[in-house]
C-alpha positions in Angstrom: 8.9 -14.6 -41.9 10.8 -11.8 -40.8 12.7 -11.0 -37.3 13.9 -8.0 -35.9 14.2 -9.0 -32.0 16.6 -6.2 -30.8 14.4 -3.3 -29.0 11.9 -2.4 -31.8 8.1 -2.3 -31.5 7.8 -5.0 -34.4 9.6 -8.3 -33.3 8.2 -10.9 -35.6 6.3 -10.7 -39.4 4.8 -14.0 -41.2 4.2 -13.8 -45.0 0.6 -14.1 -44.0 0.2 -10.7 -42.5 0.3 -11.6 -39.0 3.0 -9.4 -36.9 3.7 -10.2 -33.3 4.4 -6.5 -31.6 4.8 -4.7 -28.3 1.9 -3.8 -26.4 1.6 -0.1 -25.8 -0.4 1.7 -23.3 -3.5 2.3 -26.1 -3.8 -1.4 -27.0 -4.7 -1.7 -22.7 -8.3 -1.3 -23.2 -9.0 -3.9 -26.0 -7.1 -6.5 -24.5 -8.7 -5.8 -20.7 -11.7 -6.2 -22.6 -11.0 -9.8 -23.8 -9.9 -10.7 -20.4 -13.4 -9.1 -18.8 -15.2 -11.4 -18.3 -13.1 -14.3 -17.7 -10.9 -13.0 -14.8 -10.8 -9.9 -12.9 -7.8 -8.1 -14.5 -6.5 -5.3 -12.6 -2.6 -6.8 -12.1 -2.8 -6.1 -16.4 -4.0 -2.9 -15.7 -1.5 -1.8 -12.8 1.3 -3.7 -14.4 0.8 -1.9 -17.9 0.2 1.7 -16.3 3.8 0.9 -14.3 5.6 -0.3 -16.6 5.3 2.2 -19.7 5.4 1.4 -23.3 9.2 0.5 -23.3 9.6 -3.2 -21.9 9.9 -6.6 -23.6 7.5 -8.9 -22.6 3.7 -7.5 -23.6 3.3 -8.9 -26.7 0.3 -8.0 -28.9 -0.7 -10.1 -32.6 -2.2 -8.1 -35.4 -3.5 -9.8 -38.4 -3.0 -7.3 -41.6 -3.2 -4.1 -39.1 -5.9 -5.4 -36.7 -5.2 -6.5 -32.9 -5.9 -10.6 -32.8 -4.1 -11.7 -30.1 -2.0 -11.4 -26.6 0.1 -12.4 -24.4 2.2 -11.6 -21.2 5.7 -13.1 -20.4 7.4 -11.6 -17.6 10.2 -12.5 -15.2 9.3 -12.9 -11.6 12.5 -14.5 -10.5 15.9 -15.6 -11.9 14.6 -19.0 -12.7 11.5 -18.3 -13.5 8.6 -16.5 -15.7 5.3 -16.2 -15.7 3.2 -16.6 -18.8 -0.7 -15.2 -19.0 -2.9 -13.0 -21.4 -2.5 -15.5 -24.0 -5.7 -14.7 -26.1 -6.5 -14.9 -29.8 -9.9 -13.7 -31.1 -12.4 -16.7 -31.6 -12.2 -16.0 -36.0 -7.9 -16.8 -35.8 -8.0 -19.6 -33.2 -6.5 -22.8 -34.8 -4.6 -21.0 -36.7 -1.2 -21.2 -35.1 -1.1 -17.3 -33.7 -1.1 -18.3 -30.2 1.8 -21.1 -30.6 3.8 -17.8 -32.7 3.3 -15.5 -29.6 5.0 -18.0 -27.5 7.5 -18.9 -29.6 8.5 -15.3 -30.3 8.2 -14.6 -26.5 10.2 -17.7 -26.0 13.2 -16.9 -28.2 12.9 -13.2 -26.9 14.0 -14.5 -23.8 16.6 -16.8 -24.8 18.4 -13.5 -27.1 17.9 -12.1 -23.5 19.4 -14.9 -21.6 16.7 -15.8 -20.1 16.0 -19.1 -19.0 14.2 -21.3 -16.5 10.4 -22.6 -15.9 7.9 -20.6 -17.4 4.8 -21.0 -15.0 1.1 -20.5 -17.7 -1.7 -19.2 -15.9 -4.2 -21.7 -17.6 -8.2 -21.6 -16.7 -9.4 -25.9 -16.1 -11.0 -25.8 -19.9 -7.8 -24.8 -21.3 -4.6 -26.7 -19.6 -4.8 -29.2 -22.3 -4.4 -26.3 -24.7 -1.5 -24.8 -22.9 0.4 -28.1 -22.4 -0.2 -28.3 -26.1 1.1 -25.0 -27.1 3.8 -24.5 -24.3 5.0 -28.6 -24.9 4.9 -28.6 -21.0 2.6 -30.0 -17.9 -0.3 -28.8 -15.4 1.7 -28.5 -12.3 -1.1 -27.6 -10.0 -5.1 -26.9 -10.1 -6.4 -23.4 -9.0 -10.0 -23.2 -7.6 -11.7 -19.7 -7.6 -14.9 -19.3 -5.8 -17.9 -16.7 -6.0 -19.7 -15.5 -3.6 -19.7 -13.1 -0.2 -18.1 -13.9 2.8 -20.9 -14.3 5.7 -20.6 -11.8 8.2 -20.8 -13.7 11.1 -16.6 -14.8 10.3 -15.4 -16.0 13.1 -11.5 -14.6 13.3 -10.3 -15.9 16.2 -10.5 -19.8 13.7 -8.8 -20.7 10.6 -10.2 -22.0 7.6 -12.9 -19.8 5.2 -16.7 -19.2 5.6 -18.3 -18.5 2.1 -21.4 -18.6 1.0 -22.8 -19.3 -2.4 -25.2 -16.4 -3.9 
């Protein structure tokens, strides 16, 4: 394994071929495309477009040359990060790339004083996956619901009137 974690495009290589990089404005499109069609992803996208192809904390996993993997570690406050993205492509899963990108994210921070709770955004199926990986706990469940919202809302109440399709 090699490091180089001072400002360089290439922060992490294994023996194996697996390279943990920055994500760059071209690799925006493959990795939107992972997330399509399990969350609506247009923070990525705005965050990406804003941020240019110069800041620590888009992390992309290429195995001999070819895009495998992501994740997104950024700080929200001084205490605290938020982790999401994670992805590896369904052939590398179990094979230790996603507990790498965190690691290397992780220890990116730490050179960068960074330190604090880093929050995962984890789907239901996967906490158990993320607690593995991240050595950490769920801390709270998110529900998301489908569906229009009736047009006879009453918004004079409270509460939510949504209807199942």
């Amino acid at each position: 394994m090699t490091t180089n974690m001072e400002r360089s495009n290439v922060y992490q290589r294994w023996d194996d071929g697996f390279v943990i990089r920055r994500m760059t404005l071209d690799d925006e499109p493959q990795v939107l495309e992972w997330w399509s069609d399990l969350i609506m992803s247009v923070e990525l996208q705005l965050t990406l477009d804003m941020r240019g192809d110069d800041q620590d904390g888009f992390y992309i996993g290429e195995k001999n040359g070819e895009m495998v993997g992501s994740l997104v570690m950024l700080l929200v406050a001084d205490d605290l990060q938020f982790a999401g993205y994670l992805y590896v492509v369904e052939k590398y899963r179990m094979s230790g790339f996603a507990q790498r990108m965190i690691t290397t994210a992780l220890e990116i921070n730490r050179r960068r004083n960074l330190s604090g709770i880093v929050g995962f955004d984890a789907m239901q199926n996967l906490e158990s996956v993320y607690e593995k990986l991240a050595n950490g706990k769920t801390a709270y469940n998110t529900t998301a619901y489908e569906g229009t919202v009736s047009t006879s809302v009453n918004r004079e109440g409270t509460g939510t009137d949504i209807r199942e399709v």
